[in-house]
N, C-alpha and C positions, 0 to 999 in steps of 0.2 A: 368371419369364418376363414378358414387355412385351407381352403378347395384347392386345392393342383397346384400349392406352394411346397417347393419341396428345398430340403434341406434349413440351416440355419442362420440367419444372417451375421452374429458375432456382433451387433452392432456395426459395421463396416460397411465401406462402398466394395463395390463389386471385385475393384480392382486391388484393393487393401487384403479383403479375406481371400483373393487366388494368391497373394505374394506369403500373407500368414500361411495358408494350408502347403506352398512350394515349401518356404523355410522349416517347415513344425517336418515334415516330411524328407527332409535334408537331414537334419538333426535326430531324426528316428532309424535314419538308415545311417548314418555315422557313430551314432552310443549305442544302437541295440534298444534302446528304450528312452523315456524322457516325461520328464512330470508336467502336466498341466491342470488346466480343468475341465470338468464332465464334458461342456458341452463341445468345447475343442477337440480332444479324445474322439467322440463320435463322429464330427466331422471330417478328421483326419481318417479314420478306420478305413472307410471304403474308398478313399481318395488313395491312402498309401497301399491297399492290396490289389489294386489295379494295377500300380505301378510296380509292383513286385511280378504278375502274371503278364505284364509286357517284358519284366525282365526274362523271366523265365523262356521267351522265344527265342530272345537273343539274337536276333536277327538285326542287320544295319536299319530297319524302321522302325521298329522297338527301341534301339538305342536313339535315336533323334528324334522321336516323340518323348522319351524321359527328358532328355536335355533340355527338350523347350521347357519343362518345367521346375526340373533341379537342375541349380544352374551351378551346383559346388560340385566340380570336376572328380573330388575323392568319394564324394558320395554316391554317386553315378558310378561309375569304379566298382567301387563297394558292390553296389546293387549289381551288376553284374556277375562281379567274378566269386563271390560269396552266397550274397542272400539268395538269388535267383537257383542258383543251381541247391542250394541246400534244400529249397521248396519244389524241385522240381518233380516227385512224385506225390505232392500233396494237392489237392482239390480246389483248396481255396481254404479260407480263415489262419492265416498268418501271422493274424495279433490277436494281443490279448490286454482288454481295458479291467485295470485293479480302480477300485475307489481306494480312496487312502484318507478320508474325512476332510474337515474344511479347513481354509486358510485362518491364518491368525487375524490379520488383518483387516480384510474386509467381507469374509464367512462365506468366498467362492468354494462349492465344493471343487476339492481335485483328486486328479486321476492320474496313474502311472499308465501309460500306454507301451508295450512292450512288443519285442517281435518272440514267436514261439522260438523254442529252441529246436527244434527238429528242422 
């Protein structure tokens, strides 16, 4: 039974899936969008609109709690001086997960995860 297990493991150790979800989240906030799979997508979703609604305060501890976890200088940038303020009269849900059907290879479904355009 899954009692008061939350979230996904990825297969990974603890410290593996915080460095995937920083990088996948780095690379979401530098292309605007980025293809992976279902289950990646979902666990990035609330990971990276966190960091977008810390961006949005913009404040010097909003900025150094981002950094501790994107650690690519233009994407912190980014997140700042674009994404944040573009959201900044929106609620919350800043992305948007497309399916796109399964891989060739070895039949992971995948997904494009994207930032709204608004």
């Amino acid at each position: 039974m899954r009692h008061r297990v939350k979230g996904r493991s990825l297969s990974r150790t603890a410290a593996h899936r915080r460095a995937l979800l920083n990088n996948l989240a780095a690379s979401l906030f530098t292309h605007g969008g980025i293809e992976t799979t279902v289950a990646k997508a979902k666990e990035l979703r609330p990971f990276a609109e966190r960091l977008i609604t810390l961006a949005r305060r913009g404040d010097l501890s909003a900025r150094r709690r981002i950094e501790r976890r994107i650690r690519d200088r233009k994407a912190a940038d980014k997140l700042f001086k674009e994404i944040g303020p573009r959201f900044a009269s929106r609620p919350g849900g800043y992305t948007r997960i497309l399916k796109l059907g399964h891989r060739q290879g070895d039949g992971a479904e995948l997904a494009r995860i994207e930032l709204l355009a608004e």
